[in-house]
N, C-alpha and C positions, 0 to 999 in steps of 0.2 A: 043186777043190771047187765043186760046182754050189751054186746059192742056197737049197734046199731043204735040205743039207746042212749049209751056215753056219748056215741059221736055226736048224736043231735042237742045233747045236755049243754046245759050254760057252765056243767064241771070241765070241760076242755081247755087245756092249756092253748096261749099262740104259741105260734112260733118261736118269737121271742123269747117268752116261758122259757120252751122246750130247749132251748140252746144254753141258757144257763145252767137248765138241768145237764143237759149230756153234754157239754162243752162244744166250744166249736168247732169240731170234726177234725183234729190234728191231733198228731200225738207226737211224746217225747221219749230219749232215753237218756241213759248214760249207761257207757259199756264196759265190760269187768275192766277193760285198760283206762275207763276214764274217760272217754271222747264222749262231748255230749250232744245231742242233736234235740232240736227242740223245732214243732210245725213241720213234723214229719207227719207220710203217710203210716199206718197200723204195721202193714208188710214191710215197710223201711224199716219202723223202730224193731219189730220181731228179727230180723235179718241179723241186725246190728248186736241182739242181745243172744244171737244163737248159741252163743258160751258162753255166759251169761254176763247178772248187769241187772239193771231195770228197765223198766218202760211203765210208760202212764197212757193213758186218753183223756176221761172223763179229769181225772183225778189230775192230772197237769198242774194245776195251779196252785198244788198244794207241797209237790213237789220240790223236796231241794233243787235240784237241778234243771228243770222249768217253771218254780215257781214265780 
């Protein structure tokens, strides 16, 4: 099925769907010293984790530290 064909499909997620799947467009860290930041932007948490640490997006909520 080409994408032209999905998109008109009744196989289309909503929106709604979609958000569950990718989460709500925020992400989290905690930083090798332990500061956690949680509904951050992608570039905030990467910043935060530059010597390192973790960071989530999708996966947040499963998260020790943004769960």
């Amino acid at each position: 099925m080409n994408f032209n064909q999905f998109k008109n499909s009744n196989s289309v997620l909503r929106k709604d769907q979609m958000k569950d799947i990718k989460g709500g467009g925020t992400c989290g860290f905690k930083s090798s010293t332990g500061t956690v930041g949680c509904n951050v932007s992608k570039a905030g948490a990467l910043h935060m984790v530059a010597d390192g640490g973790y960071w989530c997006c999708e996966s947040c909520g499963i998260s020790s530290y943004c769960g």
